[in-house]
C-alpha positions in Angstrom: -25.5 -1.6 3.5 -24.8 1.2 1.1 -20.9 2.2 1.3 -20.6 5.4 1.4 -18.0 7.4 -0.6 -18.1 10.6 1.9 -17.5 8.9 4.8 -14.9 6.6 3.2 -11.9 7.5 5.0 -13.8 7.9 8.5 -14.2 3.7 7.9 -10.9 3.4 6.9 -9.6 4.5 10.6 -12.1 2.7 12.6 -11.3 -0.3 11.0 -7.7 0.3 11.1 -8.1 1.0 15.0 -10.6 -2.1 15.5 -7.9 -4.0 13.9 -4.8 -2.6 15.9 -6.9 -3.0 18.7 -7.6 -6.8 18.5 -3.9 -7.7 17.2 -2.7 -5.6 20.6 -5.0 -8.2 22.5 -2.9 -11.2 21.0 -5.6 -12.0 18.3 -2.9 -11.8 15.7 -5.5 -14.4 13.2 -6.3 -11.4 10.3 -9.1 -13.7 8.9 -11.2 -13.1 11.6 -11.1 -9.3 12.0 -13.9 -8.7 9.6 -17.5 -8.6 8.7 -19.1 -8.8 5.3 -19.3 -5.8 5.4 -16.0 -4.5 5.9 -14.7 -7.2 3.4 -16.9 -5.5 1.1 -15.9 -1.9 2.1 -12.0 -3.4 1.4 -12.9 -4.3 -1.9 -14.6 -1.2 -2.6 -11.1 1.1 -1.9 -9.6 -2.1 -3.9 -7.9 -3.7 -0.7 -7.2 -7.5 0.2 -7.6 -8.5 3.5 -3.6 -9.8 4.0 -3.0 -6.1 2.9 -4.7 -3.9 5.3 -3.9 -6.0 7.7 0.0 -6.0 6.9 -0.4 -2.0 7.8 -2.0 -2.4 10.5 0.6 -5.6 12.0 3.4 -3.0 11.2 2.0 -0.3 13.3 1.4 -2.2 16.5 4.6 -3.6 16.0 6.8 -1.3 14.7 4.5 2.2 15.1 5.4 2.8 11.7 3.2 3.0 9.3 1.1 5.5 11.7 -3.1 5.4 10.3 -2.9 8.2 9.1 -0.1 7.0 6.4 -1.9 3.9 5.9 -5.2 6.2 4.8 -3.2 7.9 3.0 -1.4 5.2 0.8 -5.0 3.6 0.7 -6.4 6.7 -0.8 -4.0 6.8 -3.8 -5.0 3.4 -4.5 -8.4 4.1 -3.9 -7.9 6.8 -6.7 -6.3 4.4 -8.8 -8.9 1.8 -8.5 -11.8 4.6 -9.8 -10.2 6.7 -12.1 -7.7 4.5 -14.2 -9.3 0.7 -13.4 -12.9 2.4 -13.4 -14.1 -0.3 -10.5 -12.4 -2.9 -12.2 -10.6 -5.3 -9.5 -7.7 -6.5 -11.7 -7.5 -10.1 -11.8 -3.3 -10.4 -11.4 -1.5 -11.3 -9.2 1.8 -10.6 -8.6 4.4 -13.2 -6.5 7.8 -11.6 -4.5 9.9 -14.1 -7.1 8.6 -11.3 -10.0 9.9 -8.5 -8.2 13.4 -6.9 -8.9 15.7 -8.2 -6.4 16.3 -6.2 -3.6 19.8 -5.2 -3.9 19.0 -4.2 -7.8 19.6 -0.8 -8.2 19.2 2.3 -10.8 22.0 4.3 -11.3 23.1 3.5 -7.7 20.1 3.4 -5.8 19.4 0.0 -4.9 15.9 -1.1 -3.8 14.5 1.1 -6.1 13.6 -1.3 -8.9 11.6 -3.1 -6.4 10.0 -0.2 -5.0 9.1 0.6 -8.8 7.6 -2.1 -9.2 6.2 -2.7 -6.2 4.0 0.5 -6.2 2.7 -0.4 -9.7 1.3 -3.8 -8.2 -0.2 -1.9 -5.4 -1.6 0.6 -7.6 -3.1 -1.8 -9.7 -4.3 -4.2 -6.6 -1.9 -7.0 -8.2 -0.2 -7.7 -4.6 0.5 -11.7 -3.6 -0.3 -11.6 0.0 3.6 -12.0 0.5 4.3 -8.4 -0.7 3.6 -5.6 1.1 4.4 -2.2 -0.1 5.7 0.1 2.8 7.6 -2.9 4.8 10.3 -2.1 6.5 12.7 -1.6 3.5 10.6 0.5 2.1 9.9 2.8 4.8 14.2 2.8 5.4 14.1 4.0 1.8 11.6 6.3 2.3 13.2 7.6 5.2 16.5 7.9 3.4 15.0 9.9 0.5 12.2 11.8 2.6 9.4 10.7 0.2 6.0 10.0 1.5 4.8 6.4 0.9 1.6 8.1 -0.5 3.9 10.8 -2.6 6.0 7.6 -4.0 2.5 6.5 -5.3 1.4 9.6 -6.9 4.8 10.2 -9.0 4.8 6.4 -10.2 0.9 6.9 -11.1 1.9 10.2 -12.6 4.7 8.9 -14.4 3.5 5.6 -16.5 6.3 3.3 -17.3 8.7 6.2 -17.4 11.3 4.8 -14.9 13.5 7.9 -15.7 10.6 10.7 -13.8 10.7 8.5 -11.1 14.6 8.5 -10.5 14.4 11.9 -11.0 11.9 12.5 -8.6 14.2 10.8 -6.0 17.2 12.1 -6.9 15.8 15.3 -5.9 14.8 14.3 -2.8 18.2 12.8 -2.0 
């Protein structure tokens, strides 16, 4: 089966809603939620299994993040994945113990080192299946500074290893 690139996003959201629907009905075992073919249609946006499944666990749960964010967040690294990786599936991983802790700040803002680096792995499809970018801390930092999950993405693409844009960027939403 053929994936297509129009109807990318429509897959996205059935999946997510196939999958929100089964962990609802107690199935709460990811590694049976999908087909072939949706495991390839994963690694075609550049997702692991643990990781779509971590937005979708979070949402039943918590109702945050809603699909629409999830698509979203998905479509940056989506992006990511075709226009800087070229459909190159970086072979990295990443484990929690190489994060920043998480009361590490910059210039008084802690979490953010982590949140830094923490989007750069999820641009770059580098995430252990331990991490998961838009947890809970994240999304009370997000909250806090009134930054998208999806906009966070986009400035720390947009900004390279230039740590300085990206405090700047918060500090103005702060």
């Amino acid at each position: 089966m053929a994936l297509s690139s129009y109807a990318w996003s429509t897959r996205f959201l059935q999946l997510f809603a196939s999958c929100a629907a089964r962990f609802r009905c107690g199935d709460v075992d990811f590694t049976g939620y999908y087909t072939p073919d949706d495991l390839a249609f994963l690694t075609s946006i550049g997702y692991k299994p643990r990781e779509f499944f971590d937005f979708v666990e979070d949402h039943v749960s918590y109702g945050d993040p809603n699909p629409e964010t999830a698509l979203l967040v998905a479509a940056v690294r989506r992006d990511y994945l075709k226009v800087i990786q070229h459909g190159q599936l970086s072979p990295v991983e990443i484990t929690p113990n190489q994060l920043p802790p998480k009361p590490e700040a910059i210039e008084g803002i802690p979490w953010l080192p982590r949140l830094i680096a923490k989007a750069r792995i999820k641009l770059r499809g580098e995430m252990d299946p331990e991490i998961m970018y838009g947890c809970g801390g994240d999304r009370q930092f997000f909250a806090k500074y009134d930054i998208h999950p999806a906009d966070f993405l986009r400035t720390v693409w947009a900004a390279g290893d230039d740590d300085a844009k990206i405090l700047a960027y918060v500090k103005k939403h702060a």
